[in-house]
C-alpha positions as CSV (number, residue, x, y, z in Angstrom):
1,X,-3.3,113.6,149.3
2,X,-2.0,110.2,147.3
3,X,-5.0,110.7,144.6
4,X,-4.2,114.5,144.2
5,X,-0.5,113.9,144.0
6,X,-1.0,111.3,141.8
7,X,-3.4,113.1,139.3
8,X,-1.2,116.1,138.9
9,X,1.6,113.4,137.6
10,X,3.9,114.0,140.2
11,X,3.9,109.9,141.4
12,X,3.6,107.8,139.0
13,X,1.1,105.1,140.4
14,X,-1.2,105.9,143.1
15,X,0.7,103.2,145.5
16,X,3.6,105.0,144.7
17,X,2.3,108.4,146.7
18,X,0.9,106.1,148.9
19,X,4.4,105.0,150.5
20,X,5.7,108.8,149.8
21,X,3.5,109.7,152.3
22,X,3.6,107.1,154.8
23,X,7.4,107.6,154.2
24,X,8.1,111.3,155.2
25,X,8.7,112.5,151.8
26,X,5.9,114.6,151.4
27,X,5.2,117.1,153.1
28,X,1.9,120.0,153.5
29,X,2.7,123.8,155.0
30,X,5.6,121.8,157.0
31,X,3.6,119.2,158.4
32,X,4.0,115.7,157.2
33,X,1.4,114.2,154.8
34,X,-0.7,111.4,155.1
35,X,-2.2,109.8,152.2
36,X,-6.0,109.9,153.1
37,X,-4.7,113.5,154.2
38,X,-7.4,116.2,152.1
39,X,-5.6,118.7,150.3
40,X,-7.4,122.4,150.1
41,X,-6.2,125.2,147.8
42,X,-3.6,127.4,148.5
43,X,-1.7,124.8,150.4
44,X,2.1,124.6,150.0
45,X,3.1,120.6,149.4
46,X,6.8,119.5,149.4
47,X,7.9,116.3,147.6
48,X,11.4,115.0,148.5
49,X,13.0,113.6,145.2
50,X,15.6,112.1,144.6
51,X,18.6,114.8,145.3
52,X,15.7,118.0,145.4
53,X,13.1,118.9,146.6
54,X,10.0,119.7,144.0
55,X,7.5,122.8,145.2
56,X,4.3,123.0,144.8
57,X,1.3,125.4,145.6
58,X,-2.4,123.8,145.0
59,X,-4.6,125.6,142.2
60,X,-6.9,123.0,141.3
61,X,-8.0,120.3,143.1
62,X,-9.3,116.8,140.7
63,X,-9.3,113.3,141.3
64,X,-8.7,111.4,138.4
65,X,-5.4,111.5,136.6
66,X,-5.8,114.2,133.7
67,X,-3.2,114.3,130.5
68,X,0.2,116.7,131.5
69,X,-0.6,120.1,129.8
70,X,-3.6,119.6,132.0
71,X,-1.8,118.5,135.4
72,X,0.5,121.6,135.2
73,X,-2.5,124.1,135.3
74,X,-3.2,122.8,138.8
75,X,-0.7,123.5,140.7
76,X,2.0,126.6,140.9
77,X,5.5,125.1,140.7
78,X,7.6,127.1,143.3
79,X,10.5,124.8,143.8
80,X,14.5,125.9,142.5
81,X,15.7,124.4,139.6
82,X,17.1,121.1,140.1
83,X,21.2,120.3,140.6
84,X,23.0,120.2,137.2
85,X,23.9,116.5,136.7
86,X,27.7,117.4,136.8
87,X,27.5,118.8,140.6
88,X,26.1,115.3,141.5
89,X,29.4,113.0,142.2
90,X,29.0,109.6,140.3
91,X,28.3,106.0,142.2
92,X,32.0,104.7,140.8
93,X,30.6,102.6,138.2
94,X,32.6,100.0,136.6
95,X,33.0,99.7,132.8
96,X,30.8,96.3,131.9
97,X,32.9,93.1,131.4
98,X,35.7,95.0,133.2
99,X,35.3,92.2,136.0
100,X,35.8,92.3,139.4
101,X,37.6,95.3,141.1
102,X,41.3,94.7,142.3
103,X,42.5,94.6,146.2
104,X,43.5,98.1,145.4
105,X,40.4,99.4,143.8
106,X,38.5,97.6,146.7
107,X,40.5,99.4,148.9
108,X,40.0,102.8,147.5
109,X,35.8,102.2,147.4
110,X,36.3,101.2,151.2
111,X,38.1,105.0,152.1
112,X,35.5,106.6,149.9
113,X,33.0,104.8,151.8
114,X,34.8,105.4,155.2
115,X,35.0,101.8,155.9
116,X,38.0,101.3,156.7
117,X,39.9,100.0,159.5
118,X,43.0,103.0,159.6
């Protein structure tokens, strides 16, 4: 499962799929994934990204990591497109060399994080 998900470019280093799987995030017909999991064609494989969740159905099975135009022609993406960077609500970054946040500011990070003690 790690090699194949990592030949088709959809990790970027083999370890990477590796920890995916031992992880939870990927998943095959439902079920979760192991890495030295074999994949067979037809199979349905879910890979939680960040925010998403990317599709795939298996075409092709190969081994070694092949160039993208390549990658794409062995597997059937199936998965919605992905949220439109406006729907996802920023992190509350500060401007750099603004310095520390105020008592106020601190306060208003602590009720958006529901920490507070009210």
């Amino acid at each position: 499962m790690d090699v194949w998900i990592w030949a088709i470019r959809l990790a970027k280093t083999r370890s990477i799929a590796s920890e995916a799987c031992k992880g939870g995030h990927i998943r095959v017909n439902g079920v979760r994934a192991k890495p030295s999991q074999a994949v067979k064609i037809g199979d349905e494989v879910r890979v939680r990204r960040e925010g998403y969740e990317q599709i795939v159905i298996v075409s092709k099975i190969i081994v070694k990591r092949v160039g993208a135009p390549v990658a794409v022609q062995c597997y059937e993406d199936k998965s919605p497109p992905p949220p439109p960077r406006d729907a996802i609500a920023p992190a509350g970054f500060r401007d750099r060399g603004a310095g520390r946040p105020t008592k106020r500011e601190r306060r208003t990070i602590e009720r958006l994080f529901g920490r507070t003690k009210r």
